[in-house]
Structure formats: C-alpha cells, structure tokens
N, C-alpha and C positions, 0 to 999 in steps of 0.2 A: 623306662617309664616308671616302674617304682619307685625307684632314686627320685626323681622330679617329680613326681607327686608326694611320695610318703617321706623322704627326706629331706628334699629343698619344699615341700608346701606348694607346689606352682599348681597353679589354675592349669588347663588344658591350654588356650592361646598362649599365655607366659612359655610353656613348657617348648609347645610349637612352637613358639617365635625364638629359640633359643639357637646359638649357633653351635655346632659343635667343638670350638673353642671353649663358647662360655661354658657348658655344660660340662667341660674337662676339668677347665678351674674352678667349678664349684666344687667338682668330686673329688680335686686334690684337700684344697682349703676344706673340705668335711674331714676328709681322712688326717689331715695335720692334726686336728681337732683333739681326735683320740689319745694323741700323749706318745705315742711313735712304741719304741720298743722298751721293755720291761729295764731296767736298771738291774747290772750284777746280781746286787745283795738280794734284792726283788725275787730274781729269777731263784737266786741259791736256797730261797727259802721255800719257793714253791716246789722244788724238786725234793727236798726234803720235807716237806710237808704228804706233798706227792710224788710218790717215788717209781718208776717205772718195774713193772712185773714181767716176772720172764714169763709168765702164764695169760702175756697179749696175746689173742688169735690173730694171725696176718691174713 
C-alpha cells in the first residue's frame, strides 16, 4: 500500500482497482528506474573512499 500510494501516487479506487499483474509491472518499471547496479570504477571508488573496518560489530 505504500508503494501505491507514496510511489505510483494512486488515489485509494485506482490502487484497489489494480491487478496484481499491474502492480508487479509498475514495481519493476520503478525499480529499472534507479539505474540497476553501480559501474566497476563506481564501485572501486567508493570502497576506497569507504573502506570496510575490521572494527564492524556483527
């Protein structure tokens, strides 16, 4: 219900009236959205920017 109201904007009837088809493809097509997964260089710079510490608590 989040997703359908706070992310696709749907009134309460629109949301209801939805199939759960449609509501799958909306949530893929949102997620495509985002730009998928970081790029190599991307990544190498953020680990190096951020570098993981042996001093994480698990």
């Amino acid at each position: 219900m989040a997703f359908g109201f706070g992310v696709l904007r749907r009134s309460s009837a629109e949301f209801w009236a939805m199939t759960p088809r449609e509501l799958a493809s909306a949530s893929n097509a949102n997620f495509l959205k985002a730009g998928g997964s970081p790029a190599r260089a991307d990544m190498a710079a953020m680990m190096q920017k951020f570098p993981d510490s042996a001093e994480l608590v698990t």
